[in-house]
C-alpha positions in Angstrom: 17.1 -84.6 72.7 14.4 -83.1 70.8 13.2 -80.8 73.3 16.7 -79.4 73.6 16.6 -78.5 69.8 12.9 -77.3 70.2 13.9 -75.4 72.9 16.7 -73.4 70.2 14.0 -73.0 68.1 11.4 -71.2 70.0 14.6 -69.0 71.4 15.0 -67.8 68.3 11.7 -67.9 67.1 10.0 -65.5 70.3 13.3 -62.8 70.6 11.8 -59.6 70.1 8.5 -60.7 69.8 5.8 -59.6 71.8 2.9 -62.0 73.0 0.2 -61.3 71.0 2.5 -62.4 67.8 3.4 -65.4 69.6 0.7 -66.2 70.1 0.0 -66.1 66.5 2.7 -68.7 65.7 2.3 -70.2 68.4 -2.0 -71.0 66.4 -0.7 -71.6 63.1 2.1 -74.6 64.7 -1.0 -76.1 66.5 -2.6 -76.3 63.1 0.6 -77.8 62.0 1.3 -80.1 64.6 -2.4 -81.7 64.8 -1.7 -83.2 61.6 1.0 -85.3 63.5 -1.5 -87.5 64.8 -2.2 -89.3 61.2 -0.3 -91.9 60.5 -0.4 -91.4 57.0 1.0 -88.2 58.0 3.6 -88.6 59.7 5.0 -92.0 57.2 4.7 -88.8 54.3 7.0 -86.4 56.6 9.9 -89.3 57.7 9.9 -91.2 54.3 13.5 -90.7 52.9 11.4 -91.1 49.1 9.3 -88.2 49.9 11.5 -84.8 48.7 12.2 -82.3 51.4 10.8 -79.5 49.2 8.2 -81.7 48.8 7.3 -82.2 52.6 7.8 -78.5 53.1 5.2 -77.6 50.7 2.7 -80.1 52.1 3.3 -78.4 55.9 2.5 -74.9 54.3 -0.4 -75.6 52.5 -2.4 -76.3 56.3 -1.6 -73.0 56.6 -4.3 -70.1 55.2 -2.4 -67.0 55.7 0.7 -67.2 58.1 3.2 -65.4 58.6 6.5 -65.5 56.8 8.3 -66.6 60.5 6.5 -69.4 60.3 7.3 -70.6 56.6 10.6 -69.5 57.1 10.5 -72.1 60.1 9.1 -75.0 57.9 11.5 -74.3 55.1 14.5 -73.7 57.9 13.4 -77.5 59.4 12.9 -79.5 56.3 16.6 -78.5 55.1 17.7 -79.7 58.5 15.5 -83.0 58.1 13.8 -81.8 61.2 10.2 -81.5 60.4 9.1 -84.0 63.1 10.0 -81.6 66.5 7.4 -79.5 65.4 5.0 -81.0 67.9 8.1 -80.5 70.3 8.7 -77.3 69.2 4.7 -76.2 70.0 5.2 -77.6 73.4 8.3 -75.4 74.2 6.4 -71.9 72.1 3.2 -72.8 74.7 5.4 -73.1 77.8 7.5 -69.8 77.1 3.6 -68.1 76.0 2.5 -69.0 79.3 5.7 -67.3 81.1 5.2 -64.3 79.3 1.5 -64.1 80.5 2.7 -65.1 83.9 -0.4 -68.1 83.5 0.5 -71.6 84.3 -1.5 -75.1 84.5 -1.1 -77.5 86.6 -2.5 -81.3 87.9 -4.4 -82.2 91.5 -3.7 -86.1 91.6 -5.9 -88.1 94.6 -8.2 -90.9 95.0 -11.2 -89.3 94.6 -12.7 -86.4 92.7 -12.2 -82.9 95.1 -15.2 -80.5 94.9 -15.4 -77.5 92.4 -15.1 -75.0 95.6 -11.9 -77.0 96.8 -10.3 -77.2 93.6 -10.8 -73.2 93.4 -9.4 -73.0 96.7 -6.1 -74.5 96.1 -5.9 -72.6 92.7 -6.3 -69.4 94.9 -3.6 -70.5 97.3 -1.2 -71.4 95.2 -1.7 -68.4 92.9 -1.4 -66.3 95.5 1.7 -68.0 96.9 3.4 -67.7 93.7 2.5 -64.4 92.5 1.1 -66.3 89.2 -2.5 -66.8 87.3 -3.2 -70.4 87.7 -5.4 -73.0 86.8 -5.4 -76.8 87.8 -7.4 -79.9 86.7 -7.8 -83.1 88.4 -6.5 -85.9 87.9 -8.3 -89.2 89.8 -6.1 -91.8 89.5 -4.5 -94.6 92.7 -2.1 -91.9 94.5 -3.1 -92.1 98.3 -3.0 -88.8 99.5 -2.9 -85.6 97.3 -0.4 -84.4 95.0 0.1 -80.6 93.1 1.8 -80.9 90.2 2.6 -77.2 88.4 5.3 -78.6 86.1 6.3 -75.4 84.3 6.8 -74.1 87.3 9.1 -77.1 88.8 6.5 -77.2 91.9 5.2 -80.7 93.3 3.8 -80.6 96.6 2.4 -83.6 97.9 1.1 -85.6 101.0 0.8 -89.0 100.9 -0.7 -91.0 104.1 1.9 -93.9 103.3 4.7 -91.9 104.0 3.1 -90.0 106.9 3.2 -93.5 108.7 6.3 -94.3 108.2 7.2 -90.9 109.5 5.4 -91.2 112.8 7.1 -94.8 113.3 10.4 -93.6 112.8 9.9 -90.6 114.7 8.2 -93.4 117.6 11.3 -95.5 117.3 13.8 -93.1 117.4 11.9 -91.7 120.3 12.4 -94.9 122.5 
C-alpha cells in the first residue's frame, strides 16, 4: 500500500524535472531516509505525543541546503501523517532515476561464485539485448542452476537443473 502512495509522490515530485535535479532530491531523501534505521528515530516520527510540526522540523534539520521541493515534501507528508513512506518514496525516486538514465541493476543467483569475466559477459548480453546500461551483482545462495533477476525491468530468466529433469522425463514418457 505504501509503495502505491510513494509511487503518487515521486509522480508528482519528478514531472518536469530533468535528471540532474532528481537526482538532487533524490540525495537529500537518502539523507533523510538513512535516519530510518534508528530506532530512536523512527519511535520520534510514529509517536502520536510527538507534534507533526514538530517531526517536520526534526526531518529538515538533516538537511544542509535543500531545495524547497523537498521541504515542501516533508511539510506536505507530516500534514498527511505520512512521514514513514519516505524510505518508500526513495525506492520509487531511484527506480524512475534509473529509467530516465536508461541504467538498471540487477541479481545473478547460483551455487557458486561466477568469475569476474563471466559476470561481465552476461552484463554485456543482456545490455545489449535490452538496449539498456546494466550492471549485475551476485548473489551465492542454494538455487541449483542460475537465475537473472533485473527487477525494474520485470526480467527473470532462469535455468534450473531440477526442472530440466523433469522436463526430459516427461518429454521420455510422453515419448513412449
Amino acid at each position: 500500500m505504501n509503495d502505491l502512495i510513494a509511487k503518487r509522490y515521486v509522480k508528482a515530485l519528478i514531472d518536469g524535472k530533468d535528471l540532474q535535479s532528481a537526482t538532487a532530491v533524490c540525495s537529500d531523501l537518502k539523507t533523510i531516509s538513512s535516519a530510518f534505521g534508528e530506532d530512536k528515530f523512527v519511535s520520534i516520527v510514529t509517536s502520536s505525543e510527538v507534534k507533526s510540526s514538530d517531526k517536520v522540523e526534526l526531518i529538515i534539520s538533516f538537511l544542509d541546503n535543500s531545495s524547497d521541493d523537498v521541504k515542501n515534501l516533508i511539510k506536505l507528508l507530516g500534514a498527511n501523517k505520512r512521514l514513514n513512506i519516505i524510505p518508500d518514496i526513495v525506492c520509487e525516486l531511484e527506480t524512475q532515476i534509473a529509467k530516465m538514465n536508461n541504467s538498471y541493476t540487477g541479481v545473478v543467483y547460483t551455487n557458486k561464485e561466477l568469475s569476474a569475466e563471466y559476470m561481465s559477459s552476461i552484463e554485456a548480453q543482456f545490455s545489449k539485448k535490452f538496449d539498456v546500461t546494466l550492471s549485475l551483482s551476485q548473489d551465492v545462495c542454494d538455487y541449483d542452476g542460475i537465475k537473472v533477476d533485473i527487477d525494474s525491468l520485470g526480467v527473470e530468466i532462469s535455468f534450473s537443473k531440477d526442472r530440466l529433469k523433469s522436463q526430459m522425463i516427461d518429454h521420455i514418457l510422453k515419448a513412449v
